[in-house]
N, C-alpha and C positions, 0 to 999 in steps of 0.2 A: 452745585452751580450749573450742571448738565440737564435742566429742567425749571420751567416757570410752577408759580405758585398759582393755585387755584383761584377763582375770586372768593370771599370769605363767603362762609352762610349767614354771617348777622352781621351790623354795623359794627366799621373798625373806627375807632378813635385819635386814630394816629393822623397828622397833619399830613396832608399828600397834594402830591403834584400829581398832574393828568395831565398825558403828554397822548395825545392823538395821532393816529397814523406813530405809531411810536418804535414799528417793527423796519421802515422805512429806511434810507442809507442817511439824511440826515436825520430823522429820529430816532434811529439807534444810537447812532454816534452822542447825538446829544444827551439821549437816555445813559450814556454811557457818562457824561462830565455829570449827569444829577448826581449817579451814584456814588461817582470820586469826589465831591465837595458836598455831598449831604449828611456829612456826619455829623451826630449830636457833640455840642462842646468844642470841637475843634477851633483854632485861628487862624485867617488867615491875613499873611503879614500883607497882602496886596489891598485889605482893606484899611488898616494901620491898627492890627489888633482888634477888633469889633468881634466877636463869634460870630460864627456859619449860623445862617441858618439850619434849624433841623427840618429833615422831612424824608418820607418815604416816597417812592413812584411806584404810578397806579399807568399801565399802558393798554389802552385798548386799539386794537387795530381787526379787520377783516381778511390781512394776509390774502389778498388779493393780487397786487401785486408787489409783497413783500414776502422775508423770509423768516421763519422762529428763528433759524439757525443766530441770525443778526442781533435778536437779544439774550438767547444761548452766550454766545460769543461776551455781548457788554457785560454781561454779571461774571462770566469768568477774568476776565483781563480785570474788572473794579474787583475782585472776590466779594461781592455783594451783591444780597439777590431782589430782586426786583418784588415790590412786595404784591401785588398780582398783575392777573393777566386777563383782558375780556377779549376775546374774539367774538364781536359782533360789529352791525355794520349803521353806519352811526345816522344814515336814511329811518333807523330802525329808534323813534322818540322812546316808544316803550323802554327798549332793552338800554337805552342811555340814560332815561330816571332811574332804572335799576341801579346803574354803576354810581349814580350820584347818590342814590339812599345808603346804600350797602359802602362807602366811603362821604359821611357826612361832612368832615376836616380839609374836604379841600378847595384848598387856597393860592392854589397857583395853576396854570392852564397854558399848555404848550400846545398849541393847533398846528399841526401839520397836515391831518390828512386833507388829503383832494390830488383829484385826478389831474396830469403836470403836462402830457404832452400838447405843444403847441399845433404840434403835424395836425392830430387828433382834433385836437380843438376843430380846427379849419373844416374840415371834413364832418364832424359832427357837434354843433354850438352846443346843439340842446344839452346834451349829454353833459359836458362841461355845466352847465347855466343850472341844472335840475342839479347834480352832483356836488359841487364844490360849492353853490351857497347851498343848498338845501341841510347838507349835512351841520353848516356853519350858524345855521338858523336856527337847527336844532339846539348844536351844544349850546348858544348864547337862548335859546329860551331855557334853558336848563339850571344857567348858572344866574338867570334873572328867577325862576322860580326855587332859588336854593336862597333868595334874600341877606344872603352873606358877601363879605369885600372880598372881593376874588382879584388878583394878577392875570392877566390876561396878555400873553404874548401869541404875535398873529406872524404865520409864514408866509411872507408876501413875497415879494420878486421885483426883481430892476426892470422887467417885462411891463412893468405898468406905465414906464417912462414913454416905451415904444417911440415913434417918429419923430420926440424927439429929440432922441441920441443923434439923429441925422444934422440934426443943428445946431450941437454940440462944439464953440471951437477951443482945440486941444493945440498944446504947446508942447509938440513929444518932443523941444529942442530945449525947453525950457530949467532953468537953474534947480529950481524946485520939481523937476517932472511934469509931467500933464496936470490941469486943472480939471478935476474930472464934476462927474454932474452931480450936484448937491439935491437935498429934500426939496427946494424949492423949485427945482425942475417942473415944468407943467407935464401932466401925464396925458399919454395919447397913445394906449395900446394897440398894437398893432392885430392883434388875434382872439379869440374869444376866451380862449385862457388868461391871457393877458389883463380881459376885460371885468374877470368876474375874480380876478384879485384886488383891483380896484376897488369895483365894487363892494365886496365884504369889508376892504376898511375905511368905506365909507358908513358901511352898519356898523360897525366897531362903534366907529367916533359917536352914530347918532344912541346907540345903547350907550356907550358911555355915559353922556350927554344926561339923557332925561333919567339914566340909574341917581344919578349925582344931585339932579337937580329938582328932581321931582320928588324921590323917595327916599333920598339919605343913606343908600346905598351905596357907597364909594367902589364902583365897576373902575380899572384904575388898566390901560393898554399900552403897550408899547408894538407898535410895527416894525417889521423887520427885513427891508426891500434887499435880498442876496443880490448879489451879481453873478459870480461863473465857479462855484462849489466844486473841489477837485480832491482827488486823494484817499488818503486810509488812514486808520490808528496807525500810528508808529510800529506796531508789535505786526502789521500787516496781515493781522485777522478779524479786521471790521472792516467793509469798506462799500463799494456800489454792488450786490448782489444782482446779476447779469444771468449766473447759471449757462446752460448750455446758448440764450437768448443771444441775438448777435446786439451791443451796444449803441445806443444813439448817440451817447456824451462826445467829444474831442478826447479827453485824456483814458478813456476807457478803449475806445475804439484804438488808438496807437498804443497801447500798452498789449491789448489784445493779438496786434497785426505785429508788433515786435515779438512776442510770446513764439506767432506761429512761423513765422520765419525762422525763427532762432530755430523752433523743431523742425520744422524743413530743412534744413541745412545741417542738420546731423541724421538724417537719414540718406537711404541711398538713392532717393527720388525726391530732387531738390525741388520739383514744381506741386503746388497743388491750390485744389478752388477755394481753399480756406486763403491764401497769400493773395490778396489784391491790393493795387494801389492807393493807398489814400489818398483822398480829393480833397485839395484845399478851393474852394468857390474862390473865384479872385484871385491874382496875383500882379492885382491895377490899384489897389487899395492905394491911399494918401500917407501909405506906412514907410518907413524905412526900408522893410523889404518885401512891398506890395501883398503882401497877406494880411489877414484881418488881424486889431488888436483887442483883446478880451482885459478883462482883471478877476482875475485866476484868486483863488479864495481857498485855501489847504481846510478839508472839512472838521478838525480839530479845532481851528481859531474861531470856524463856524458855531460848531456845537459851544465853545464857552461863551459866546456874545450872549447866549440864549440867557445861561445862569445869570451874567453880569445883567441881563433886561431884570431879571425875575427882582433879582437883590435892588436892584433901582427901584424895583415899583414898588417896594415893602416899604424899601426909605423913605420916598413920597410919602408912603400912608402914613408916617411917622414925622416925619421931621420936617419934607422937602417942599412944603404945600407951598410956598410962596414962587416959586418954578413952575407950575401945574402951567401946561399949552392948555390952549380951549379942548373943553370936554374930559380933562382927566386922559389921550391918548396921545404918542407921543410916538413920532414916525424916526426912522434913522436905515440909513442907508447901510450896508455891512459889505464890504469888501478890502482890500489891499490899500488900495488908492492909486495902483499903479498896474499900468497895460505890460501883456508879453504877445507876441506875435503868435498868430496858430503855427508859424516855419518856426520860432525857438521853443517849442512843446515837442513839436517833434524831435529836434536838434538836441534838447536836454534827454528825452528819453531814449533816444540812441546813445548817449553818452550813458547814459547808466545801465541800460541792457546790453550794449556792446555789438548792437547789429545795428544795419545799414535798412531803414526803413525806404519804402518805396512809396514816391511821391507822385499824385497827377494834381496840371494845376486845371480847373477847369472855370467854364463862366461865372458873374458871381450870379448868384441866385435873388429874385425878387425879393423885396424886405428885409436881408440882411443889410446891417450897416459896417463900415470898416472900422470905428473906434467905437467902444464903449468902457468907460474909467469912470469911478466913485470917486467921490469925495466922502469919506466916511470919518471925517474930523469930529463930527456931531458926537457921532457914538464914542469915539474916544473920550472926549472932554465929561460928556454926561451918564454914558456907561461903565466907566473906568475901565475898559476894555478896547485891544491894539492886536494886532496880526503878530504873530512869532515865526511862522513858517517860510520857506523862500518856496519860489516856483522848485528850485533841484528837492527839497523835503515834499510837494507835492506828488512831482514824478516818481519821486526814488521809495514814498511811501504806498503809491497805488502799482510800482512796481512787484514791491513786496506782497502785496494785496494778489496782484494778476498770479503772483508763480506758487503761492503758497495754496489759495483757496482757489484758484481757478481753471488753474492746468488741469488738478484731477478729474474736472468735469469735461473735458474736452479728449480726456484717454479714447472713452471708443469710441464718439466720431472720427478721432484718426486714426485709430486701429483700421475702420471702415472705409475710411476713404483713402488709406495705402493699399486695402485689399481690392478696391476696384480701379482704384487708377493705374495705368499705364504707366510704363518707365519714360515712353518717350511724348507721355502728352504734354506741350507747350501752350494749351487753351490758358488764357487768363480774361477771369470773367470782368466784365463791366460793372456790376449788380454787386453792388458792397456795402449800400446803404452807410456810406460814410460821411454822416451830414452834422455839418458843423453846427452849433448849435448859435443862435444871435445872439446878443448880450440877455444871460440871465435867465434862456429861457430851458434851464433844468431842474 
């Protein structure tokens, strides 16, 4: 299990799923529930006795900015190995008919990759616009020239609601919790990443569309708009691979800055440039306790939404036709359904790390909004699929994650930065890059 399988040299037979961007923190994780519920003959009692589907996973990614360790990791925790591996880069149409000739059986399609940062986006459109549909364009000309009924689940983002989460009203006093924002939300993204999530599922729907109705191809989608993806395997060896890189996320950044406090405070030089404050934007929000509210999603409940779309879209092709929304595609929102404040993220992970994290509050920043909350009822009801996690299993799970896989990586930076820092330097830098991220956009 300490190694991927080659891709094969002649066509494999075997029914498979292709999971894109698959080496990624949610495609690994998700690559990780294929392998634990893709066993041939097994039942599962959550469908009422029906068998599992069978199928093997085929993952290609470009490890760009992903890590092998990550499906290293999912085939050991599943003890099941991934049945290949392509590293190519999916801009690349040639070397993507390959992967489709050389696995002719598959029937299911998990798209992840594309490039996520919203920062990025801003600063460079094109990049995003050429990247994230190009690659998208490819694999759907792929699986429109492979004339076979293919499952298609598409990684989208609550990031497509954009501006108007701002007009959103929320009832955070209310019996039932907040009413958060359902599929019928009008979308108005705020960023170019944002925009070219959209976008693709809007080519979704129109391939869908004229697969169905022009050729008799049954192209068969479900979308899947995340909100605020948090956490690790439970075993706290799969999680957001950061490496030595300093994190963009909320719950990586404060698991990160508790880590390093905690090691400052057992050594004899309690200061250093790694320990800075965390910046909460805001502390005016419309919240309980003026900081922003997110709905937090433990990456676990994430990755099995995925399985539960896949097993919906096979039912449809069997049974479920009289339900089909226009086009054969089928959008659903995936979160909690319920807000925590970025001050009790912090507050839960000092309760589980057992250090005193250090807080700034500072302006709020352009384009963030103070609430963003799903209403992900849809996907319950018609994906048989619900949240199991609490915010404290998110934290106490990416805590596991920070001390096990992530400390080692951080040895000789501190080794390095006890041998040049002074005993009495009290410098604490401004420059922490601790930016919260706005509803969904990770």
């Amino acid at each position: 299990m300490d190694s991927l399988n080659d891709p094969p040299l002649k066509p494999c037979e075997k029914p498979c799923i292709l999971v894109t961007g698959g080496a990624g923190y949610i495609g690994s994780n998700t690559v990780l529930e294929l392998l634990l519920r893709g066993q041939q003959g097994e039942l599962d009692d959550s469908t009422e006795g029906k068998a599992k589907l069978a199928w093997e996973v085929v993952v290609v990614d470009n490890l760009r900015s992903s890590k092998i360790d990550a499906l290293i990791q999912a085939q050991q925790i599943a003890r099941k190995k991934i049945h290949a591996f392509h590293k190519i880069d999916l801009l690349d149409k040639d070397a993507l008919d390959k992967v489709f000739r050389l696995h002719p059986n598959i029937w299911g399609i998990i798209h992840f990759a594309s490039a996520k940062s919203v920062a990025e986006s801003l600063v460079n459109p094109l990049l995003y616009y050429n990247l994230n549909i190009g690659i998208t364009l490819n694999l759907l000309n792929c699986v429109v020239e492979s004339k076979k009924n293919i499952a298609f689940v598409f990684s989208s983002s609550a990031c497509v609601y954009g501006s108007s989460l701002d007009e959103q009203q929320y009832d955070l006093n209310g019996a039932d919790g907040a009413q958060g924002v359902t599929e019928t939300c009008s979308t108005k993204p705020k960023s170019p990443y944002g925009r070219t999530k959209l976008y693709i599922e809007e080519i979704i729907r129109d391939v869908c569309y004229t697969q169905t109705k022009q050729h008799g191809v049954v192209l068969r989608s479900a979308i899947l708009r995340y909100f605020n993806p948090v956490g690790a395997h439970s075993s706290g060896h799969l999680g957001e691979y950061n490496g030595t890189q300093e994190p963009a996320n909320l719950v990586p950044i404060v698991t990160r800055l508790a880590r390093r406090v905690k090691r400052a405070q057992a050594t004899i030089c309690h200061k250093s440039p790694f320990v800075k404050p965390f910046k909460i934007f805001g502390g005016d929000w419309p919240t309980p306790d003026g900081s922003p509210i997110r709905d937090f999603l433990h990456i676990t409940d994430l990755a099995k939404s995925h399985v539960c779309a896949l097993e919906f879209l096979t039912e449809v092709n069997q049974a479920i036709t009289s339900t089909l929304e226009p086009w054969n595609c089928w959008t659903y929102n995936i979160g909690c359904g319920r807000g925590y404040s970025v001050k009790q993220v912090v507050e839960m992970v000092e309760k589980i790390s057992g250090v005193q994290i250090p807080v700034e509050i500072h302006e709020r920043r352009d384009g963030d909004v103070g609430i963003a909350i799903s209403d992900s009822s849809k996907a319950e009801a018609e994906l048989n699929w619900t949240t199991q996690k609490s915010l404290e299993d998110m934290c106490r799970d990416a805590w596991k994650f920070e001390m096990k896989y992530l400390e080692p990586l951080d040895e000789e930076l501190w080794r390095l930065e006890l041998i040049q820092l002074p005993v009495n330097d009290t410098t604490v830098s401004d420059d922490n890059n601790s930016l919260f991220a706005v509803a969904a956009e990770q």
